[in-house]
N, C-alpha and C positions, 0 to 999 in steps of 0.2 A: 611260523604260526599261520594257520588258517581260519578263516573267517566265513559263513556262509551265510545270506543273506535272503530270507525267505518272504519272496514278496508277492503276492497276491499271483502265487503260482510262479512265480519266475524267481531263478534262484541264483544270487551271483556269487562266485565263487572266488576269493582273494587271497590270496599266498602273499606272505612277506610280509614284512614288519609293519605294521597297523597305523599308517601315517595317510593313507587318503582313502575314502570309500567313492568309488565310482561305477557308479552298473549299470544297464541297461534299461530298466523298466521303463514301464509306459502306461501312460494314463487312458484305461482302457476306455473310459466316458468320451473321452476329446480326441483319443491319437496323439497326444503332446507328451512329449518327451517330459519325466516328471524331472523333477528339481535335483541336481545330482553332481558331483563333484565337491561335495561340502566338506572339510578339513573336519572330523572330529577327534577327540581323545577321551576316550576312557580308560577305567581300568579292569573291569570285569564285563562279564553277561549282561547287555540292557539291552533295552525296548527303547530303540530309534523312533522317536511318529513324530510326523510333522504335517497339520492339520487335517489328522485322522487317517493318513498311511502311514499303519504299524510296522516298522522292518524289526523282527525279530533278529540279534546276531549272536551266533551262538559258535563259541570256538570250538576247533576242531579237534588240534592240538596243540600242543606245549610248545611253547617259541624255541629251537634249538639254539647252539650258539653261533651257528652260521646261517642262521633262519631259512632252512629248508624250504623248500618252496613241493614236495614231495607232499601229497593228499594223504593223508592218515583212512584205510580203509573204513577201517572201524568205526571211525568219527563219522564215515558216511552213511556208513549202517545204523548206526545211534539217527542218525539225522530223518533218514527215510521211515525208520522205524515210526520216529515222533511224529512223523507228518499223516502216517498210518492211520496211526492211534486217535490224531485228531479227527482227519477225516473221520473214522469209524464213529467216534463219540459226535460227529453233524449231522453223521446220516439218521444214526437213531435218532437223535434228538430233535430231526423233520417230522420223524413218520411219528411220531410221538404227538406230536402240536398239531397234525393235519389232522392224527385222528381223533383228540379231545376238540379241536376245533377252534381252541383258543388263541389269541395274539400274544404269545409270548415272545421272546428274544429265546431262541431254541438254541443258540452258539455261546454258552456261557465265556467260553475259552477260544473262538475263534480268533484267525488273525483280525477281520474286518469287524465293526462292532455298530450296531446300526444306529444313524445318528438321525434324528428328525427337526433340529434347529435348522431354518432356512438358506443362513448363512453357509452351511453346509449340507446344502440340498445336492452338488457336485457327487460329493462322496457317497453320499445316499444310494443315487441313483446307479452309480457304480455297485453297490453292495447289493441293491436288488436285481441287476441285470448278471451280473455274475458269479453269485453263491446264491441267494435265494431264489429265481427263476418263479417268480410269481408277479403277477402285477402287481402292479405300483397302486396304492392308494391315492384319491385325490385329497388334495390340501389346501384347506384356505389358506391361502400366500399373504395378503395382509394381516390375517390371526396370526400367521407362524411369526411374520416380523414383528410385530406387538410382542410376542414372546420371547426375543429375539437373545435378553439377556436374562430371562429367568428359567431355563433349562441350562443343563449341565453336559459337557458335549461328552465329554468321556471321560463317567464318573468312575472307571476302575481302575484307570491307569494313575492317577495322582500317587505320588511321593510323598507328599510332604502332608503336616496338616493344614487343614481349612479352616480353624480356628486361629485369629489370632489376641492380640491385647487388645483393640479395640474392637472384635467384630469379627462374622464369617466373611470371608472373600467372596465375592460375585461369581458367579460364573465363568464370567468372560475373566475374569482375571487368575481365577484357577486353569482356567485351560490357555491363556497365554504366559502365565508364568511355567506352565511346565512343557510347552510346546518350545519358547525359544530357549529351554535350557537345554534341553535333549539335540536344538540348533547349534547350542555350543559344546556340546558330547560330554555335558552332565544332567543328572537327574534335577525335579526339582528341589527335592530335600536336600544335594547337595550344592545348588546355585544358593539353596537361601540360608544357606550356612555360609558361603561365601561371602554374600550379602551381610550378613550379623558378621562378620570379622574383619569385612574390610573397610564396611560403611562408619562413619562417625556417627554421633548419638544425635544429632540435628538430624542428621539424613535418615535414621531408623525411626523417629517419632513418628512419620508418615511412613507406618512400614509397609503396607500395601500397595501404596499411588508409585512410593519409589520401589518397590520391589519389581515391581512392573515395567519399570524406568530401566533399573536393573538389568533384569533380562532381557528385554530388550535393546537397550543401547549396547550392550556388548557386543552382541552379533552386529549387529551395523555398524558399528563401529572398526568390524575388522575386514569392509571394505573401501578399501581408498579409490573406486571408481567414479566418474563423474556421474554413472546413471547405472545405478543397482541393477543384476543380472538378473535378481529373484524377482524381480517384479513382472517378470514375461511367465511368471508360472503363475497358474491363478490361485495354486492352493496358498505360495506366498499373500498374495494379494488379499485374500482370506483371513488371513494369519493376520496382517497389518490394521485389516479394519477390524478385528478383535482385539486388536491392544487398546485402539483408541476406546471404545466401549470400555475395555477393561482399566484404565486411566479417568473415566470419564467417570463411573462409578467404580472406584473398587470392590465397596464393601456391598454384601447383601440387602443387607438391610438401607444402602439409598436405591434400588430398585423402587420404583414406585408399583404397588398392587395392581392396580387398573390398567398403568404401562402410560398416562399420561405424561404432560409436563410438567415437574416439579425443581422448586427450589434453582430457576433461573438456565434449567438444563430439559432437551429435546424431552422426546416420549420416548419410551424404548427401543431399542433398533434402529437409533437416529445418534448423530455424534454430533456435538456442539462445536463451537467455534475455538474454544479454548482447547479442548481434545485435539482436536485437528493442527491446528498451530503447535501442538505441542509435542506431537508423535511423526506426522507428516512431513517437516523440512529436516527432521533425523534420517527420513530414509532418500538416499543421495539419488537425487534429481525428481523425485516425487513434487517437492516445494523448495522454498527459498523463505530465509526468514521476513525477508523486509515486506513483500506481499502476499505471507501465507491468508494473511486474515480477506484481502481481496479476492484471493483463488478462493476459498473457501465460500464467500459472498455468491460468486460468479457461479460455482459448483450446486449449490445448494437451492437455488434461484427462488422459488414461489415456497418452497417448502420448510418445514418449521428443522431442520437440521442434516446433514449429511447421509444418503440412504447405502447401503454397498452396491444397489446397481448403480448406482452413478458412479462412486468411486471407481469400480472395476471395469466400468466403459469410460472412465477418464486414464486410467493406467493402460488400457491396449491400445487405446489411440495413443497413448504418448511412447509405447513400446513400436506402433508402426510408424511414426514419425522417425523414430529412430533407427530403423531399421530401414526408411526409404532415405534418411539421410547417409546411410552407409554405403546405399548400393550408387546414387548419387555420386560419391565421392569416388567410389572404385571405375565408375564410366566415364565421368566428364575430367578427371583430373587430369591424365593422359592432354585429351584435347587440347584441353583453355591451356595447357602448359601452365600450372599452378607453381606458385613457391614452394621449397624446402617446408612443411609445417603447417599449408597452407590448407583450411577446412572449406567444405562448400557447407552453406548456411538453407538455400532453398534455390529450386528454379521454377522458372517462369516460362515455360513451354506447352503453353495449352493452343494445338492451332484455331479450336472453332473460337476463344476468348485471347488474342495474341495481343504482346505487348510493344507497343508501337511508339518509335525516336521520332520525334518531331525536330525538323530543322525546315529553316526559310520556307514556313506554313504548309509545307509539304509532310508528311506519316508516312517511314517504313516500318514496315511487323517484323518482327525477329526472338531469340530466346534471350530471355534476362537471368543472369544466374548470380547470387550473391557469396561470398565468401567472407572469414571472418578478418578478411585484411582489404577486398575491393568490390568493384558490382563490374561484373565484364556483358554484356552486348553481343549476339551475334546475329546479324541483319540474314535475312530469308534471303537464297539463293532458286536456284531454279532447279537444282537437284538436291541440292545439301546447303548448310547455313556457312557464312563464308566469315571469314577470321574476324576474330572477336575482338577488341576494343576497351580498355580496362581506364578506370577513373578510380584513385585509390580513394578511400575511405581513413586512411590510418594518420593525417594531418590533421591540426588543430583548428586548419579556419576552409574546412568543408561544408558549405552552405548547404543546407535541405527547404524545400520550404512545397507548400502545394501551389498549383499553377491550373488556370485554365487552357485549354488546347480550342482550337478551330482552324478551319481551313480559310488560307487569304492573311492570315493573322487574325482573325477574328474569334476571339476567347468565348466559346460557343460551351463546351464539354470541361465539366467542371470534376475532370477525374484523371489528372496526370501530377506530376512531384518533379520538382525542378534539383537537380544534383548538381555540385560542380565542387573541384576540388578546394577553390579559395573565389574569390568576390570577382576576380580580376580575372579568371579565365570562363571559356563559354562552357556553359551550363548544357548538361542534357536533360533533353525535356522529354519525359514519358508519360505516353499515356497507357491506364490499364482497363483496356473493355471489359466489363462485365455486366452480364447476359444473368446472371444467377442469382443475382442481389446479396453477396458475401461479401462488399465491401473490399475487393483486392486494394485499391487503391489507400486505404486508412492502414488496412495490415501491411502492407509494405512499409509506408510511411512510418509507421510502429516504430519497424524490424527495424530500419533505416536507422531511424533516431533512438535505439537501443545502440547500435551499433559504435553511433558518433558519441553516445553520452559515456561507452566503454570505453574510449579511446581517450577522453577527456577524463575519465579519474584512473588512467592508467599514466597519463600525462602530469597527475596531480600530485596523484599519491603512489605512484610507482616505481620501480628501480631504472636506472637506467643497464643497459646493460653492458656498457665499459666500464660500472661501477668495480671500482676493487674489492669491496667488501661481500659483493655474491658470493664470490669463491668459498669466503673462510665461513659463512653460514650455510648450513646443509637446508639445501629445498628452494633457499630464495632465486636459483636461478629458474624456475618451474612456476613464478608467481606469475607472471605474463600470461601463461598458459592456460592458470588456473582461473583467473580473472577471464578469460574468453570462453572459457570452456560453461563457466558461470551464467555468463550473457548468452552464449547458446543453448543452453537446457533452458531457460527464461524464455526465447522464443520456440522453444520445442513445446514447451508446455501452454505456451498459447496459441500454439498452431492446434494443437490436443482439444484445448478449449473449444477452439471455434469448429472444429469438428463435434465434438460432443452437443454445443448450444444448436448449431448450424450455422450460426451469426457472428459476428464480430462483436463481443463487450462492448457498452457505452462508451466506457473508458480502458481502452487497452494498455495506456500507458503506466497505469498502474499495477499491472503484471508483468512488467519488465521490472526490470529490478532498478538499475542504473538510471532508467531514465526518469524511474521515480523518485528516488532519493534526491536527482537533482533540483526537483521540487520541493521535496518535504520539508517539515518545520524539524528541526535538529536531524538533518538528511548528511549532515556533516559529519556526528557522530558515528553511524551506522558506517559509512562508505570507510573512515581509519579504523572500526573493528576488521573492516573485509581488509582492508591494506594490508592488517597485523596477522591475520587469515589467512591471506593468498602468500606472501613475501616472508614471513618471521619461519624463525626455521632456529637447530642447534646449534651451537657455536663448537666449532671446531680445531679454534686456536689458542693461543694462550693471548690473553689481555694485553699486553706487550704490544704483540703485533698489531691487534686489531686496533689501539692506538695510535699508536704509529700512522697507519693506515689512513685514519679519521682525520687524524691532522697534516695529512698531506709529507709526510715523512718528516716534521718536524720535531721538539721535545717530547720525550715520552713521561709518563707520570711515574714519581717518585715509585710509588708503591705497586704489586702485580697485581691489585683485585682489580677487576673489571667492574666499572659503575655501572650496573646493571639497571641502576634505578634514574639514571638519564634517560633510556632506552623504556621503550612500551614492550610489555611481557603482554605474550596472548593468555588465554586460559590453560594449555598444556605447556606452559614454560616459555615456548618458545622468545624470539628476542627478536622484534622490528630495529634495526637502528635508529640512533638517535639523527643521522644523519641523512635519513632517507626520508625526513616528514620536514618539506620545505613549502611544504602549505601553509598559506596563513592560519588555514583552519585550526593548526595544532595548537599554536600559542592565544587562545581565545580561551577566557576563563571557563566555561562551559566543557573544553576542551579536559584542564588541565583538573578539576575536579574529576569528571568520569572517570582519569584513568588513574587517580587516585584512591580513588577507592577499592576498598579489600574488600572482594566478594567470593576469592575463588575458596575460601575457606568454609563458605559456605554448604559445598556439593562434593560431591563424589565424582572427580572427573575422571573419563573414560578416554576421552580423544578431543580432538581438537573441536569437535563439531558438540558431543556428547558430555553431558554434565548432569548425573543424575540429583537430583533434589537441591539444583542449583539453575544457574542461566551464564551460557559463555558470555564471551565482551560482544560478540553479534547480537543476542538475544536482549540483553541488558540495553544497548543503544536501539534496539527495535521498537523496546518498550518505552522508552523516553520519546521517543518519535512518534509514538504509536499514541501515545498520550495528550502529545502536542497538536496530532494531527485532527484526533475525537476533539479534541477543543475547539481546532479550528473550523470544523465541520459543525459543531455545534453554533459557535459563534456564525458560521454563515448561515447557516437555518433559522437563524433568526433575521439576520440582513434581509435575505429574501422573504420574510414574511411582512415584511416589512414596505415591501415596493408596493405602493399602492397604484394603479392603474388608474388613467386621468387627470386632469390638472385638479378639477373643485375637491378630489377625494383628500390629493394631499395637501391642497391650500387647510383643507378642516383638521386633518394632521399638525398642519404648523399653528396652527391658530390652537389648537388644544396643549398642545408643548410647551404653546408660548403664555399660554394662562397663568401661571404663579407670579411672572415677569410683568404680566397685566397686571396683576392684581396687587402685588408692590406699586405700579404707578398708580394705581387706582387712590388706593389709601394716601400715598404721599401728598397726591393732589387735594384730599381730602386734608391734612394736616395744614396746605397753604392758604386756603378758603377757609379758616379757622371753622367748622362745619362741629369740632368738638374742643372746643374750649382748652379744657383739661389735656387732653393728649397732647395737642399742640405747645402750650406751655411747658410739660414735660420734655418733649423733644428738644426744644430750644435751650432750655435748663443744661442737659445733655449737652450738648453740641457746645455750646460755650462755656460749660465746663471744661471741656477736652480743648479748648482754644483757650481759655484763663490759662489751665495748668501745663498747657505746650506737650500734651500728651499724643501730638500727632504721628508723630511716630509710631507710636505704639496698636494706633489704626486695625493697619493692613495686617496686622502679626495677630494680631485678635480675632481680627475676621477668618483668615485662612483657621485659624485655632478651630471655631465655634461650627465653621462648616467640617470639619475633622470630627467633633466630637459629635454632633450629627447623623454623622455616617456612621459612626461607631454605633452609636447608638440603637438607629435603626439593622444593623447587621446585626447585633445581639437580640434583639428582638424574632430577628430571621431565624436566628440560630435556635432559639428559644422552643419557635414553632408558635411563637405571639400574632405574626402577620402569617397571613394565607398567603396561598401561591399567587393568587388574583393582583396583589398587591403589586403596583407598577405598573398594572396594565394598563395599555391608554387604548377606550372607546371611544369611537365617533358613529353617527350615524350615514348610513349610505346616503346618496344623495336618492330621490325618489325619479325612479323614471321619467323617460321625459322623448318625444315625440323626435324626427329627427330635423323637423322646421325649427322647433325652441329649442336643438342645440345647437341649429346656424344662428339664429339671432343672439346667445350669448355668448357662443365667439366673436360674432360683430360687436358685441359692446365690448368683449375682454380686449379683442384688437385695436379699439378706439383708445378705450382708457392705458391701455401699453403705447398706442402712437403717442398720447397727451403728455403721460408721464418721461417718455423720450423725448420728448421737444420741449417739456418745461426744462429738463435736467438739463441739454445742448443749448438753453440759452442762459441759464446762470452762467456754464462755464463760456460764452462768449462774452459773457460782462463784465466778469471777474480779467479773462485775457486781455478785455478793452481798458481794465486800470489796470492793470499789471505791466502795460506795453503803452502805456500814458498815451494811450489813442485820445483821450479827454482830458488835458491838461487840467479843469478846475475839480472834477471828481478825483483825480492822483494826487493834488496838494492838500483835497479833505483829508483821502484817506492817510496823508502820510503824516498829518497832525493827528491827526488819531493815533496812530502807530507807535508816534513818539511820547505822546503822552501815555499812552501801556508803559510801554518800555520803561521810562522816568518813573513810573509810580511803585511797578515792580523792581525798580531797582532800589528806592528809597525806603519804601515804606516795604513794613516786616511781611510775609506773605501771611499767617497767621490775622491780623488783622485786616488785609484785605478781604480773605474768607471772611470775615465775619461780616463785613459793609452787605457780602453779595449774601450772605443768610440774613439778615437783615432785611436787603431791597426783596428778595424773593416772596418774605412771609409777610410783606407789608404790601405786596402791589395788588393782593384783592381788596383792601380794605378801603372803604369810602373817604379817607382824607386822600389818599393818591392816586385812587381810582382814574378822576379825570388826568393828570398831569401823566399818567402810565397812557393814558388813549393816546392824546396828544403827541406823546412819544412816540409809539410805532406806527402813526401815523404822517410823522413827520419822512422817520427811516423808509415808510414802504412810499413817497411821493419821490427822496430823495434816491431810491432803486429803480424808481421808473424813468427816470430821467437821465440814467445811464445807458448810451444807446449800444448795441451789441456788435462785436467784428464781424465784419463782409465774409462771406462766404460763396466760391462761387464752384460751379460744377460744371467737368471738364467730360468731354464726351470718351466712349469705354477706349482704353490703348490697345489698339489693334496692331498685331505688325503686318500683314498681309492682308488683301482683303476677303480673301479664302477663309481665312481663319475667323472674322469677324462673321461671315455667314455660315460657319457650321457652330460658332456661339449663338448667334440666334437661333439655330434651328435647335439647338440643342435647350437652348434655357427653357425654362417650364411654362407654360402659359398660366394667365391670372386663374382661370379657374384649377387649374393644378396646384396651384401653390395655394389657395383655400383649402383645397382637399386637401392636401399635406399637414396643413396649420390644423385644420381640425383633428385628423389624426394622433397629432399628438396633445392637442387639447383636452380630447375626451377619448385616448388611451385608445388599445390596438385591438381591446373587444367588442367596440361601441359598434352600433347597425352602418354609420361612416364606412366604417374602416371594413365592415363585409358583404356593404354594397357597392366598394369601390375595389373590393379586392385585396385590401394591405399594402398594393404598393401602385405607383404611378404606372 
């Protein structure tokens, strides 16, 4: 059977049975080799296009039974013939429109079909440079993006219809549902009949959003590469940021008219966050799911959603990363003499910015190269760099940490990272000059501790590998692999980033994967989906064995089913052992619900990664985390709004908090100065009530009750939408400016009245040590008649009735019969306090061991007026005229 393939002039010619299409063409706009070697199947005549290159394939002849590989003339006469025909039907149909004058589309039936959406301005320019030969119109490019998703990229080729049970399809979603079907070498009408037979009726209710899902996840889905090849083609890359559009709105009608922002989603031509997360970590090595929503943050930066220049300048810098880490590996492997397996991560060989070993305050420059198992060193020679020096990385107690460098030992240059295998051996100390302001020194540090935190949940949750049970599971000896191969696309794409920003992220660590999780709130979850991810695989043997096996060749179980439901199932089947999750993490109730739960009935799964109108056990633990973590960032957004700057700001802070607590004492005290007759009377009524009836107990159970229903209370009221947001705020007013002479003299009195209250506090407790320690023989024999007399009363007499003597003495000592004998009383106590004289104290000069060391503490202590400055500094806070006429720091 023959095949020929007609493509914008170039014709590829394929004999033999119809299992690969691979030709030559090229993308005459770029010079780049177009996208090509794609597995398709059909079974008749169709129209191959993949984002607006049409390849027409039109058979030649009839498949023999020994599939001839002999050109059928004829078929090639038919074939020239046709191409004639068309040609002749373009030419007139030029000179036609040139000479009415008008703008029409003159190639009703050409292969190329002129497209004007911006997105596809690529193909555009191709079609006027080479079939039309006329210039280019100009175009407003913001207008065209604004439009981005309400034109129709090529309305004649569609299959299927555009109508469905809820609605017309968007644009973007008619041209991506039949662009990646034609990727998987069906039309569209025949992918969304695949679709209606194979989806369940949950998955079809959202027929659009998952048909979309559909089409696309299939094709991605049928590559198992770490880093997708189509992404180096731009018209892929095209292709991808129209799914997300087309996912993002399906239908027509959520287009909004204006092209603004509606209903919580960008303005046209812009992908939201949710789009992005949801189309983006499907295609392999684009994203990752645990920090799609950061990349996406990082990507989008000042702007209201995702634009396709940024996308498509975030996809070539991550295709040249990748491609300089390839040639990396081909040059330097040889050298360093690498392991069996062993990947190179990044080097560090820039001579005008070199990276320089610090040992005994001395600096040699040399090249640093990292790999995904060590960081090897190779010091500058005088012609060539001289044998390199390896420090592994793949141990559990690999110190990292930042370090300042100087010469002499003197911590001068605050831009070096201290490395060392374990605690106990010497650390290399590097420093990384930069001249450019890119931050080497954080980006490495990053890389570094991505590295150490792989090692540690490969350590965690990983197999070993004289584990017996590899063998009889298919895949799980490739988890290792796949788990590195993870953490390096993770810093590929942050090398990507900082290319694209110019800068290093605020927070880099949050686009690592690994080293984020070991932070996150439910980061635990996430990291046993990837374990079940990277390690589960099909089982191979019969249950027998792999018993056997588990229990160390002892009893095997009665029965041959394998308990499958001991063991963690991925979302394609697959089987983590039971024996391979020796994390505490597993057996935590948090644990042991998630992976109970049935979800996978939910979706249409595709592959291990792909789950249409569903979420894998990755996605599902992202979004528990992802939950947790919007909490936690909420809940600290308020912390920090919260720090108020200055001592007097927050003393008014606490004194406003502490107001309801006032105001209880306020009243109570008002109840003991009988001030209202009536209420007093009642309370006491009360109270010895509950002491008559012995209902003490029932107190505290009351109280926690009435503050419960309270809360309730008020939360229904919230919920209601009865209290305004306002509600719980706490206002103070600022304090009024103030000169910077009258904010030393009220540090002078805050400093007196803090010395006052230290020295009254340091001599109760010397009084109390001086009867405790019977320094005063006749004050110890008071107190210890007193003591004993407590002791004997509360042992005697009921405690109930005590309380009552002291609610009694309390309500009665304002009142004019014991008024005088209550003076007399604490008058008595506070003669008999002063008369207790306080323990000796004496102060011993500073313990020096040498007298070196004694004069470089003086020199170093702070002098008085420094240490004024200091105190007021934090007196009146780091904004105050203080703190920027002294600079912020001593």
């Amino acid at each position: 059977m023959c095949m020929e393939l007609a493509v914008s002039r170039s014709v590829c010619v394929y004999s033999g049975p119809l299992r690969r299409i691979s030709c030559g063409t090229t993308n005459v706009a770029r010079g780049e080799d177009s996208l090509s070697s794609w597995i398709f199947k059909f079974p008749s005549s169709k129209f191959i296009q993949f984002s607006g290159l049409r390849k027409e394939a039109r058979f030649c002849c009839k498949l023999s039974p020994r599939h001839s590989r002999q050109r059928d003339p004829s078929s090639l006469y038919r074939a020239k013939k046709w191409r004639a025909q068309q040609g002749g039907q373009n030419n007139g149909a030029l000179q036609d429109g040139q000479k009415s004058g008008e703008q029409k589309n003159p190639f009703p039936n050409v292969l190329w079909e002129k497209v004007t959406n911006p997105i596809f301005q690529n193909i555009q320019n191709i079609q006027e440079r080479t079939i039309f030969k006329n210039a280019t119109p100009e175009v407003d490019r913001n207008s065209e993006i604004a439009k981005a998703e309400t034109k129709i990229y090529f309305p004649r080729d569609y299959t299927f219809p555009t109508e469905t049970s809820r609605g017309a399809l968007s644009p973007a979603a008619l041209d991506c549902i039949e662009q990646f079907s034609r990727l998987n070498g069906l039309t569209g009408k025949q992918m969304k009949a695949n679709f209606e037979s194979t989806a369940p009726l949950v998955v079809r209710n959202d027929e659009a959003r998952n048909l979309v899902e559909f089409t696309c996840f299939r094709f991605l889905s049928r590559s198992n590469a770490d880093f997708h090849p189509a992404l180096k083609d731009t018209a892929f890359r095209r292709l991808t940021f129209s799914a997300m559009l087309a996912w993002q709105r399906p239908y027509k009608e959520d287009i909004p008219e204006n092209g603004t922002a509606s209903n919580g989603l960008p303005s046209a031509g812009f992908v939201g966050e949710k789009a992005f997360t949801r189309i983006a970590p499907a295609i392999a090595g684009a994203a990752d799911r645990a920090t799609a929503h950061y990349l996406f943050n990082a990507l989008k930066g000042e702007d209201e959603g995702l634009s396709f220049e940024v996308w498509d300048r975030y996809c070539t810098e991550l295709c040249k990363v990748q491609k300089g880490r390839e040639l990396q590996q081909q040059q330097e492997a040889a050298r360093l003499e690498l392991e069996p397996g062993e990947r190179i991560i990044c080097v560090a060989a820039d001579t005008r910015q070199p990276v320089q070993k610090w040992s005994t305050g001395t600096a040699w420059p040399g090249r640093l190269t990292l790999t995904d198992r060590a960081l090897y060193f190779e010091p500058n020679g005088l012609t060539q760099h001289k044998k390199a020096t390896r420090i592994d990385l793949t141990g559990a107690d690999v110190h990292l940490e930042r370090r300042k460098v100087g010469p002499f030992g003197v911590e001068i240059f605050d831009s070096a990272i201290s490395v060392a295998s374990n605690r106990e051996s010497e650390p290399w100390l590097l420093e990384f000059i930069d001249f450019s302001g890119v931050n080497r020194r954080d980006t490495w540090f990053a890389i570094l501790k991505e590295i150490l935190a792989l090692y540690k949940f490969i350590g965690e949750y990983g197999v070993k590998k004289d584990d017996p049970l590899v063998g009889y599971i298919y895949g799980a000896k490739n988890g290792r692999s796949r788990a590195t191969s993870s953490a390096m696309m993770g810093i590929s794409r942050l090398e990507a980033l900082q290319n694209v920003l110019g800068t290093l992220p605020s927070k880099p660590e949050n686009l690592l994967q690994f080293s984020y999780l070991r932070k996150a709130p439910s980061g635990d979850l996430v990291l046993q989906a990837l374990a079940v991810s990277f390690w589960g695989g099909r089982m191979e043997v019969r249950s027998r064995d792999l018993d056997y096996l588990a229990l160390g060749g002892g009893d095997v179980a009665a029965d041959d089913s394998f308990g499958v439901a001991a063991n963690f199932i991925g979302t394609d089947g697959t089987v983590y052992h039971r024996n391979w999750a020796v994390s505490p993490t597993w057996s935590t109730g948090k644990s042991s619900a998630f992976w109970r739960a049935k979800t996978g009935q939910k979706g249409l799964v595709l592959g291990k990664n792909h789950v249409v109108g569903g979420m894998t056990h990755v996605e599902r633990a992202v979004l528990a985390c992802r939950e947790q973590a919007q909490l936690a960032e909420k809940t600290q957004a308020t912390i920090d709004g919260a720090m108020l700057k200055g001592v007097p700001n927050n003393v008014d802070l606490l004194k406003e908090l502490l107001l309801p607590f006032s105001v209880l004492s306020v009243n109570f005290m008002k109840l003991r100065r009988w001030e209202n007759p009536g209420a007093t009377m009642a309370f006491l009524f009360f109270v010895y009530g509950i002491l008559y009836m012995n209902w003490l107990r029932f107190v505290f159970p009351t109280l926690v009750l009435s503050a419960a229903g309270g809360v309730y209370a008020l939360r229904t009221f919230k919920t209601r939408g009865q209290l305004s947001d306002d509600f719980g705020k706490v206002t103070i007013r600022e304090q009024p400016p103030t000169n910077t002479i009258q904010k030393i003299l009220a540090l002078k009195e805050a400093l007196n009245a803090l010395e006052d209250f230290l020295q009254n506090s340091n001599i109760i407790l010397l009084k109390l040590r001086t009867v405790v320690l019977s320094r005063e023989p006749r004050v110890t024999n008071e107190v210890l008649v007193v003591l004993v007399g407590l002791g004997l009363s509360t042992l005697l007499v009921p405690f109930r009735y005590l309380l009552a003597l002291f609610v009694l003495d309390q309500f009665t000592a304002e009142l004019k019969f014991r008024e005088e004998s209550v003076r007399k009383f604490f008058s008595y106590l506070r003669d008999w306090w002063n008369t207790i004289p306080a323990a000796p104290v004496e102060l011993l000069p500073p313990e020096t061991s040498e007298a070196g060391d004694s004069k470089s503490e003086q020199q170093n202590a702070p002098t008085r007026a420094e240490a004024v400055m200091q105190a007021m500094q934090e007196w009146l806070g780091e904004d105050s005229q203080v703190s920027q006429i002294t600079g912020g720091t001593r």
